[in-house]
C-alpha positions in Angstrom: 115.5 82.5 80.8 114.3 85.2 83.1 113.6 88.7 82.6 115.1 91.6 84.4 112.0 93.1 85.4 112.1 92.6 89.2 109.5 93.6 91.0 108.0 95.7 87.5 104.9 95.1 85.9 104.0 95.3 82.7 100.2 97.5 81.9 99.3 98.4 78.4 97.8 101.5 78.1 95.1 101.8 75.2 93.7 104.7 73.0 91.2 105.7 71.4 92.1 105.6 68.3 93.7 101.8 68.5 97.6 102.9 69.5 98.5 101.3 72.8 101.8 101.5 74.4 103.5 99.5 76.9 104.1 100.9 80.6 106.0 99.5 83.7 104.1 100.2 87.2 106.8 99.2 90.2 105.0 97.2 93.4 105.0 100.6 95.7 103.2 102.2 92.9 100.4 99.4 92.6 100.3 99.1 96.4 99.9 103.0 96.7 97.2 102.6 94.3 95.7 99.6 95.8 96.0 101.5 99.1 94.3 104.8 97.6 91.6 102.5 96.0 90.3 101.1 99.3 90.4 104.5 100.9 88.1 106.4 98.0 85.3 103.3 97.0 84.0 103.6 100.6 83.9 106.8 100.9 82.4 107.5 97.5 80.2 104.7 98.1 78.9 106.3 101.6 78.0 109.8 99.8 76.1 108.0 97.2 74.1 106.8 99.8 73.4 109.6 101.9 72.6 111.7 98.5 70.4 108.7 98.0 68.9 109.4 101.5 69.1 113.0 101.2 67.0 112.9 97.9 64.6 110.5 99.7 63.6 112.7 102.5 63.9 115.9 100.9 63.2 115.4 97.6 59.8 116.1 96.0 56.5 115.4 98.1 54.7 112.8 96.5 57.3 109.6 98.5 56.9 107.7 95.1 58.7 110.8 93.0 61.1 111.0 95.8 61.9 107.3 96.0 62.2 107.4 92.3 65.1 109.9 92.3 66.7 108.1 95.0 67.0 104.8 93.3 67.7 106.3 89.5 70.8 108.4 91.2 72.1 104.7 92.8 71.4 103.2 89.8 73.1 105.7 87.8 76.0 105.5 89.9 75.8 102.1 89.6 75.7 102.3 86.5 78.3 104.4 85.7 81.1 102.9 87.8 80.5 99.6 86.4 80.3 100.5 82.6 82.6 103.7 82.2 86.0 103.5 81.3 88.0 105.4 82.4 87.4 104.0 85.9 88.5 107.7 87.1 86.6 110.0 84.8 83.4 107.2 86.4 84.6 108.5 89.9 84.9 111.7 88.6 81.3 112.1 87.3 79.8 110.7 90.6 81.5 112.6 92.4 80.1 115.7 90.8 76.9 114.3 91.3 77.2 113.8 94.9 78.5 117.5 95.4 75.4 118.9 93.0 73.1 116.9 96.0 75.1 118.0 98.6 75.0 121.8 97.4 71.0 121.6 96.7 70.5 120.0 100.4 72.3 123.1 101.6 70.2 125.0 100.0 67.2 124.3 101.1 65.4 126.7 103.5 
């Protein structure tokens, strides 16, 4: 027997507090999404590592304190995209942490 679905697929949404409920996403919308997804990673992905660079060269004299900022904001990153869920609040976050570098690199004299 086969459903009536068509091109529909089911994703369960979870909450917090246990609930979940059932959602259909149609093929456009998972290409569209699939589609936005490989437009933001690289992007996000090449501002982490220019904050990365950023904090390297400009960041605190001693190059050890420097490279040490560097490598916890990657790692932090890193960190974050891998083991936060909500995969967008993750983005979210590192976002704002690339735009805090970005306004402090502006900001320097």
């Amino acid at each position: 027997m086969s459903s009536d679905t068509g091109c529909l697929m089911y994703q369960r949404k979870r909450y917090s507090d246990g609930r979940s409920k059932l959602r259909f996403q149609s093929r456009r919308a998972r290409t569209r999404s699939a589609l936005l997804a490989l437009f933001v990673w690289p992007i996000l992905f090449g501002f982490v590592l220019w904050c990365a660079a950023a904090l390297w060269f400009d960041g605190p004299r001693p190059d050890w304190l420097a490279g040490s900022f560097a490598g916890v904001f990657v790692a932090g990153c890193g960190l974050l995209i891998v083991f936060h869920r909500p995969l967008w609040r993750a983005k979210l976050v590192v976002a704002a942490g690339v735009l805090l570098i970005i306004v402090w690199w502006l900001a320097i004299p």
